[in-house]
C-alpha positions as CSV (number, residue, x, y, z in Angstrom):
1,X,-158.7,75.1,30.5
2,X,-159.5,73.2,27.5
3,X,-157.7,70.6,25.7
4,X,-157.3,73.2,23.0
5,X,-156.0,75.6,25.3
6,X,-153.6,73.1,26.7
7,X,-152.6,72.1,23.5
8,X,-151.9,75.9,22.5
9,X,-149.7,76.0,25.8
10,X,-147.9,73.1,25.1
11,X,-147.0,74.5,21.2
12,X,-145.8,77.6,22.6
13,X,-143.8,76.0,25.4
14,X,-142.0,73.8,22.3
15,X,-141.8,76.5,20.4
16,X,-140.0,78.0,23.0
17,X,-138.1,75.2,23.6
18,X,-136.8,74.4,19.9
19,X,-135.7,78.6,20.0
20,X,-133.3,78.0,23.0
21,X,-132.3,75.3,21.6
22,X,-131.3,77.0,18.7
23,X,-129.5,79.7,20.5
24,X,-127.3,77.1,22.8
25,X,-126.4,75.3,19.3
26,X,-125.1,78.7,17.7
27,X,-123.6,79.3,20.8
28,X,-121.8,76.2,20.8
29,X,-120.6,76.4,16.7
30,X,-119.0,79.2,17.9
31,X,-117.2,78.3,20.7
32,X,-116.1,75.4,19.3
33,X,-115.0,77.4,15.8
34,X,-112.7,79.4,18.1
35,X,-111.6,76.7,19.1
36,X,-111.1,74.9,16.0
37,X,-109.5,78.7,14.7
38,X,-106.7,78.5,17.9
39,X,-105.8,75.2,17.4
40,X,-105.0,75.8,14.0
41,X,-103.0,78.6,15.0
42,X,-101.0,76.4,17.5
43,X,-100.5,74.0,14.6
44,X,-98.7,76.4,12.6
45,X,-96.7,77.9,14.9
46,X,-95.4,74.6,16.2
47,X,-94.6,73.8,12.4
48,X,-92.7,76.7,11.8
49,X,-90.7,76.2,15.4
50,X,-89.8,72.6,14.4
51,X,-88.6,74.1,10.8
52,X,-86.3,76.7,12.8
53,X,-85.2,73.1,14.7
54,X,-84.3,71.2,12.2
55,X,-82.8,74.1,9.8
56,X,-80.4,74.4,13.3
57,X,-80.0,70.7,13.5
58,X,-78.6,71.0,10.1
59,X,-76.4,73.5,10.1
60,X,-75.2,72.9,13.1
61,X,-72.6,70.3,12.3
62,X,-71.2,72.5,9.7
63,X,-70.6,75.5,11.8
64,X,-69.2,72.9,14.6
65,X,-67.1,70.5,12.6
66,X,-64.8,72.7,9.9
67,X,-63.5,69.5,8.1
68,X,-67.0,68.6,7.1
69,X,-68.0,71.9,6.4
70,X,-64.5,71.8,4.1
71,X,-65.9,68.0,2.7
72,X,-69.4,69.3,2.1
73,X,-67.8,72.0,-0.4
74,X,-65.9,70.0,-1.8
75,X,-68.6,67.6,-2.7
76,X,-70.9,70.3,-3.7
77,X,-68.2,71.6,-6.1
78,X,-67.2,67.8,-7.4
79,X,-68.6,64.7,-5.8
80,X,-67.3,62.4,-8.4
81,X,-63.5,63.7,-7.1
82,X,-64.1,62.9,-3.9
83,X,-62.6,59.7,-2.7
84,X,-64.6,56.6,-1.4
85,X,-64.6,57.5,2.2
86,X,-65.5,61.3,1.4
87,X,-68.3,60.2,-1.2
88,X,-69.7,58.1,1.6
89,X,-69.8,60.8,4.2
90,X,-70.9,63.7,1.8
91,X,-73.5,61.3,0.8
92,X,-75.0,60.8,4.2
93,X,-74.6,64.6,5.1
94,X,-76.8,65.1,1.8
95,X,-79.2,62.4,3.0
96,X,-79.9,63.8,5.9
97,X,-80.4,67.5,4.9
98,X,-82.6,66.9,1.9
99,X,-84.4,65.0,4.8
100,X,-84.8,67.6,6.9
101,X,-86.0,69.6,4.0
102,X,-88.1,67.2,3.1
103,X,-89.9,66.9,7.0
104,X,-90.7,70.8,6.6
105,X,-92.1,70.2,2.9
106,X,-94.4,67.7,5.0
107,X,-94.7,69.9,8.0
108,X,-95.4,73.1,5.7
109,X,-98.0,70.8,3.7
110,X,-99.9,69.4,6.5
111,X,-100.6,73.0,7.5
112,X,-100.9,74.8,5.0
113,X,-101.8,72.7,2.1
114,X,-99.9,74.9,-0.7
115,X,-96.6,74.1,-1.6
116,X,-96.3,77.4,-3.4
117,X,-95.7,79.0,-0.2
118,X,-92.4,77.6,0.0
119,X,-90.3,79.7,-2.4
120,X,-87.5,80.5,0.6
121,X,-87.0,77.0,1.6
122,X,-87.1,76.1,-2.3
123,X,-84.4,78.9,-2.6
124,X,-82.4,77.4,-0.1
125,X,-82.8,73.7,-1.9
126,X,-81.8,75.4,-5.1
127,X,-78.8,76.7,-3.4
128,X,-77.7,73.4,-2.6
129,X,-79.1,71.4,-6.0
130,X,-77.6,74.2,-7.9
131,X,-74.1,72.6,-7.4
132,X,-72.8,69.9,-9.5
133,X,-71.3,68.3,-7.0
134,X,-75.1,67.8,-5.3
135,X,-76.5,67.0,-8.8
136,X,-73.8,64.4,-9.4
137,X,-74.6,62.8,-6.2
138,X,-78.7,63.1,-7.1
139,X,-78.1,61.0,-10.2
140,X,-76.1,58.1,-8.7
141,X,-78.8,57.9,-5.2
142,X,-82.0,56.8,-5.3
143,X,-83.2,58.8,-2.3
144,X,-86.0,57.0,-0.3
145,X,-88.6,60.6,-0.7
146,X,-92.3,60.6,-0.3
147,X,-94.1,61.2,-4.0
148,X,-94.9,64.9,-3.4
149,X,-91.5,65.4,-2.2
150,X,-90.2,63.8,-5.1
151,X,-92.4,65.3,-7.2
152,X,-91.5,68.7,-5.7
153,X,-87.6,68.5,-6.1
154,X,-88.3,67.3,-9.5
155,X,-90.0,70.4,-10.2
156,X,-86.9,72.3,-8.4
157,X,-84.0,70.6,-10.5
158,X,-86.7,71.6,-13.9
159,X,-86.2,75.1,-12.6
160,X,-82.9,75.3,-11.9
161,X,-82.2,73.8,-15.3
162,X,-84.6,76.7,-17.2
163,X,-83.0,79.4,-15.4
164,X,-79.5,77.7,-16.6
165,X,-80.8,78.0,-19.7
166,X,-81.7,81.3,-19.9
167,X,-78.4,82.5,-18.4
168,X,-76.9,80.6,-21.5
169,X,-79.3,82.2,-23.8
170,X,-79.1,85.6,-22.4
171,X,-75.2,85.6,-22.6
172,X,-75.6,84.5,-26.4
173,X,-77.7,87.2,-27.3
174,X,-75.0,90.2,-25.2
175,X,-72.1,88.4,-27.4
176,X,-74.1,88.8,-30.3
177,X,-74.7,92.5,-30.1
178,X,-70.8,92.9,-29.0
């Protein structure tokens, strides 16, 4: 064999070589995009369990304890008419759920990455911020929230207020026609 010939050998054999390689990279990507696809999947699934958690831990003191069920009524309907002891106590019951609202916000953004997903837990913040009770206690707390959190109850309270409005306007215009 000449050089040539070996040289032709030993372009083929790389050739060859680069080709499998090739094939055991693909193969690889893959494996490890499957990979990457199931872990993902774990991710959000062990979101969404520690959501049903800590919507349970939260309720769960209401259903067990009726006299702070009875308090946290009370302060939804007026927290200003509450008396010190109450305020205190509604305020740390509110504390804690708005955190626990606020851990899925996280939770829910970390996996998802679009807050716009979130119109049933936003419902269910609505349902409490709707009360003036809760929006009495709002504007005398500075509540220790990340930004986007903030930023996202913000946004809540805005809608709440337009939707306020609208009931207003809407019950204008029906007294108008009577």
């Amino acid at each position: 064999m000449t050089f040539q010939d070996w040289g032709a050998l030993g372009d083929m054999i790389g050739g060859a070589a680069v080709v499998a390689s090739l094939i055991y990279l693909a193969i690889q990507i893959r494996q490890s995009t499957q990979q990457m696809a199931q872990n993902a999947a774990a991710m959000k699934l062990s979101a969404f369990e520690r959501n049903i958690e800590s919507a349970n831990r939260m309720r769960e003191p209401l259903i067990l304890n009726p006299d702070l069920a009875g308090l946290f009524l009370r302060g939804l309907h007026d927290y200003v008419g509450l008396e010190s002891l109450e305020k205190f106590r509604f305020g740390l019951l509110m504390r804690n759920i708005l955190a626990e609202f606020q851990g899925a916000y996280l939770r829910h953004i970390a996996v998802r990455g679009d807050a716009r997903e979130l119109e049933e837990t936003a419902r269910f913040i609505e349902s409490v911020l709707v009360n003036p009770g809760a929006r009495a206690w709002l504007s005398r707390n500075e509540a220790d929230w990340r930004p986007e959190f903030r930023a996202f109850i913000t946004e809540r309270l805005a809608n709440l207020d337009k939707k306020a409005e609208q009931a207003r306007n809407d019950k204008e215009s029906s007294e108008k026609i009577l």
